[in-house]
C-alpha positions as CSV (number, residue, x, y, z in Angstrom):
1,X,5.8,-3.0,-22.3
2,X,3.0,-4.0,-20.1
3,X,2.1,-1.8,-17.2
4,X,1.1,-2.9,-13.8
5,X,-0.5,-1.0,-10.2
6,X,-0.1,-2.4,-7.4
7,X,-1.5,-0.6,-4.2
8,X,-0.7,-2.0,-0.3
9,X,-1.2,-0.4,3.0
10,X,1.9,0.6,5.4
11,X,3.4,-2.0,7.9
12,X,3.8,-1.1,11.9
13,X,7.0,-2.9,11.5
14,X,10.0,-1.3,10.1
15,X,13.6,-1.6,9.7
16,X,14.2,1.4,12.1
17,X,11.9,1.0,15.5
18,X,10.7,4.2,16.5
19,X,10.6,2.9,19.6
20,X,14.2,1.5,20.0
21,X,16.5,4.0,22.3
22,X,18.7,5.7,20.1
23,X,15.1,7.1,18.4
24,X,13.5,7.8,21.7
25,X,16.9,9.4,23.1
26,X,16.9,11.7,20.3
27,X,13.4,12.9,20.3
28,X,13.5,13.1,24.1
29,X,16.1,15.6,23.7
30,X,14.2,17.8,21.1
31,X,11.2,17.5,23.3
32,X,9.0,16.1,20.7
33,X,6.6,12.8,20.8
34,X,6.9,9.6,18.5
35,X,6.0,10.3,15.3
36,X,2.2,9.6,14.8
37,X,-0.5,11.4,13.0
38,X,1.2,14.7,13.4
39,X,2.4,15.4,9.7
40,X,2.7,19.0,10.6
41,X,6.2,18.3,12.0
42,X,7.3,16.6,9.6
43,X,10.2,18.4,8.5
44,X,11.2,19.5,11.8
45,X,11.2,15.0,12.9
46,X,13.2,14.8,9.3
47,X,16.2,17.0,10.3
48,X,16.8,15.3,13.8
49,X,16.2,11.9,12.5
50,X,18.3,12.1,9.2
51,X,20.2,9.2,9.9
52,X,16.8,7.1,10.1
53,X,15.2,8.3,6.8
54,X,14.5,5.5,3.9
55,X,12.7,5.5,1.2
56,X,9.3,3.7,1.9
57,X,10.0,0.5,0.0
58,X,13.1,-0.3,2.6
59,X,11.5,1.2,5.6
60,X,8.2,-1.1,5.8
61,X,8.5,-4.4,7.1
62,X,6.2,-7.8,8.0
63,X,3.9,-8.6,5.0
64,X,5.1,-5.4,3.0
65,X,7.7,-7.1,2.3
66,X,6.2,-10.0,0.2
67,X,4.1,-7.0,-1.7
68,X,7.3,-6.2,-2.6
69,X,8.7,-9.2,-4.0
70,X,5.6,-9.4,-6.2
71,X,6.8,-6.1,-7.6
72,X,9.9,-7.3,-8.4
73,X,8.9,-10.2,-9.7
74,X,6.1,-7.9,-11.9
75,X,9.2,-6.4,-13.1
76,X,11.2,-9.5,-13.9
77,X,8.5,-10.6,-16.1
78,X,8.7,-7.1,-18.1
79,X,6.5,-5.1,-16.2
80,X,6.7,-1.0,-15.7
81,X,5.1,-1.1,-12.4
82,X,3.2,1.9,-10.6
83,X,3.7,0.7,-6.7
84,X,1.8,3.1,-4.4
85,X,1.5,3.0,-0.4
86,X,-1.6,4.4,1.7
87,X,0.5,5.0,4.6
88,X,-1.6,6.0,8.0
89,X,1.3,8.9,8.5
90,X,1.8,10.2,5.0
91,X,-1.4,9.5,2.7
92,X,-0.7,8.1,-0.5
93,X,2.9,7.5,-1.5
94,X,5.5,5.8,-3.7
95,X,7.6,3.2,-3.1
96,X,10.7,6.3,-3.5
97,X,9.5,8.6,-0.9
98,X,11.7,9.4,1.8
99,X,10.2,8.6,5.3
100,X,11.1,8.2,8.6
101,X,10.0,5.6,11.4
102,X,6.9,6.5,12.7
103,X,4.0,4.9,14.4
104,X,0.4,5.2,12.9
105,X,-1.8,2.9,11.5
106,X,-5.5,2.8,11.0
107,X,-5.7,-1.1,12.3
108,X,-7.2,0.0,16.0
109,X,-8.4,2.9,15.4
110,X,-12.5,3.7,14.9
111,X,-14.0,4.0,11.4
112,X,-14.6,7.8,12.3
113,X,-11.0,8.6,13.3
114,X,-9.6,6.9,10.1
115,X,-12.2,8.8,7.6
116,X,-11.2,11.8,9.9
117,X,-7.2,11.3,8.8
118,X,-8.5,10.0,4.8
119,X,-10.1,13.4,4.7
120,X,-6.9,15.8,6.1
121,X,-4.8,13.5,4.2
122,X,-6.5,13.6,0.8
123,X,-5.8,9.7,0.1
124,X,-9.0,9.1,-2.0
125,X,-8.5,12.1,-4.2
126,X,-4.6,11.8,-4.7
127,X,-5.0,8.3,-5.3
128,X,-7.4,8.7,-8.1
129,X,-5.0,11.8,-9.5
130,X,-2.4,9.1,-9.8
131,X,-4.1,6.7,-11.7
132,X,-7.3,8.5,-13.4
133,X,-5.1,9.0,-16.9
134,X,-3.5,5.5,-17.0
135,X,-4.4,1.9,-18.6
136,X,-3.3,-1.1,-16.8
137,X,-2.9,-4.7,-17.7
138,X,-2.8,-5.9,-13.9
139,X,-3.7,-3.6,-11.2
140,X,-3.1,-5.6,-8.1
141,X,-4.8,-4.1,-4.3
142,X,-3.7,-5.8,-1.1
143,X,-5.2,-3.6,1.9
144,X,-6.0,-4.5,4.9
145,X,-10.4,-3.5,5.9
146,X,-9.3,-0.3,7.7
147,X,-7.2,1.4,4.8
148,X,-9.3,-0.1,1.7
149,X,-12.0,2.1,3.6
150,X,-10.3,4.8,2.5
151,X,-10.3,4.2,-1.3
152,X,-13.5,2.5,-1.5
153,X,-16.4,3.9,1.0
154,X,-19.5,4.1,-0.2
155,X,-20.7,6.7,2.3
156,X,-18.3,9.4,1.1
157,X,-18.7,8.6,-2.7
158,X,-15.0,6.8,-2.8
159,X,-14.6,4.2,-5.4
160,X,-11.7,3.6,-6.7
161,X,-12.7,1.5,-9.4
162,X,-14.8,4.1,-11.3
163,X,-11.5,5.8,-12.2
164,X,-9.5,2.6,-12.0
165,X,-8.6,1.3,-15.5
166,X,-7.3,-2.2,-16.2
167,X,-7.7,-5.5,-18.1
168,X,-7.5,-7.4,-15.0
169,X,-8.0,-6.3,-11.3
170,X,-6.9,-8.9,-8.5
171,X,-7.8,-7.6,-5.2
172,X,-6.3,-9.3,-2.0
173,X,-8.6,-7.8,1.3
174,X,-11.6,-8.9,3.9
175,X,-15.0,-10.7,2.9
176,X,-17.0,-7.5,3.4
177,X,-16.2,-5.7,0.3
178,X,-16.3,-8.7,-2.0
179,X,-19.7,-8.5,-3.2
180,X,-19.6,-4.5,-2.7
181,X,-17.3,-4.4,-5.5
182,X,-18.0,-4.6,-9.1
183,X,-15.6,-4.8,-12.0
184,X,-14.9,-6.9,-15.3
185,X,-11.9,-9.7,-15.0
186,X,-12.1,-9.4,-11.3
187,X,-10.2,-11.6,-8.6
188,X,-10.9,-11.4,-5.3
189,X,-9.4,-13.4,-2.9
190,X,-10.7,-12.8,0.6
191,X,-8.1,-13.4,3.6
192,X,-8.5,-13.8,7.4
193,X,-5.2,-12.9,8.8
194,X,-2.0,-12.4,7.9
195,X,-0.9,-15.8,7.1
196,X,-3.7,-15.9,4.3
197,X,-2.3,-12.7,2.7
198,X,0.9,-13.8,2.1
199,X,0.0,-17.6,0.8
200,X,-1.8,-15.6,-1.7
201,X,1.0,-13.0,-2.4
202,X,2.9,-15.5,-2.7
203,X,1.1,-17.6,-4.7
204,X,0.5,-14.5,-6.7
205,X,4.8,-13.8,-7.4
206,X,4.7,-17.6,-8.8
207,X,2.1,-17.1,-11.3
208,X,3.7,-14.1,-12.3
209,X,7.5,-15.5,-12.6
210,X,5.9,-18.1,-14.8
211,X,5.5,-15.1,-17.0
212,X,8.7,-14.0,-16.9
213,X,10.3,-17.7,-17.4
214,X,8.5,-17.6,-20.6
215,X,6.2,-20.6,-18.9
216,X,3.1,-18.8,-19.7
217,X,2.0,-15.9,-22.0
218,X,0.5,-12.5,-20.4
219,X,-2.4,-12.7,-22.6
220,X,-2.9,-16.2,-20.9
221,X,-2.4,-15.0,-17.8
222,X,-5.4,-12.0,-18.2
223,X,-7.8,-14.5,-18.4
């Protein structure tokens, strides 16, 4: 069976609104804040918000959810597929982990503040823990600038792709990093916005579907 990664960043929209008034009603009444970058309640937000709590792949809405119909459609064509989230709340994740609505995300904030939260977080070193002891045939990364800083920084000694092994890498992510990284059977597609990302996503689950329709062969498709 072929074996796929596929690595994406977590969405400010989500099925439940942390911001919608049952949420705020409830955490008004508890005293506590919206959920940000305060993991340290974390099990004290789970046990008043049980009702809201979904695992990560349902939760995470807006482009996340064309990452996810790559996955399936990864798994369609036969694919065991490792999908991973670098969420600005929780670190790195599965698609299985139980979350509730929050609101953090590394989009506005400064370079400093984001390595800041990548460092309590551990993201660089549990994502590498994850992956350091596995071969790949596709190992697909769609992050947006701020979070790929946080698996690929130069400054800190974070590369992802010296533990990263797999016969093809397609990364999906800004201009600036292109040249900055190095691998063999390497796609990088460079996006602008949002609407870029998911023509290519999409583009992306076609090409794969092919593979499952028995259009095209996998070998083919490594190329």
């Amino acid at each position: 069976m072929p074996y796929s990664l596929v690595i994406t960043n977590c969405s400010k929209m989500k099925k439940f609104d942390v911001n919608q008034k049952n949420i705020l009603k409830i955490l008004k009444e508890h005293g506590l804040p919206i959920p940000k970058f305060n993991i340290e309640l974390e099990e004290t937000y789970k046990k008043i918000l049980a009702e809201y709590i979904l695992p990560a792949a349902e939760m995470y809405g807006g482009t996340f959810i064309h990452v996810r119909k790559l996955v399936e459609s990864l798994r369609k064509a036969g694919f065991k597929v490792d999908f991973l989230i670098i969420s600005a709340r929780y670190g790195v994740i599965d698609e299985n982990t139980l979350i509730i609505p929050y609101d953090a995300s590394f989009s506005n904030m400064s370079d400093e503040y984001v390595i800041t939260i990548a460092k309590k977080l551990k993201i660089f070193n549990t994502l590498i823990n994850k992956i350091k002891d596995k071969y790949y045939d596709i190992a697909i990364i769609t992050l947006s600038e701020k979070y790929m800083k946080t698996i690929f920084n130069p400054t800190y000694g974070w590369d992802f792709t010296k533990y990263l092994r797999t016969r093809k890498l397609i990364i999906i992510g800004n201009g600036i990093l292109k040249n900055k990284i190095n691998y063999p059977n390497l796609e990088y597609y460079v996006v602008k916005g949002i609407g870029e990302r998911i023509k290519i996503l999409n583009t992306i689950t076609q090409r794969l579907s092919g593979i499952g329709r028995r259009k095209t062969t996998l070998d083919t498709y490594l190329v």
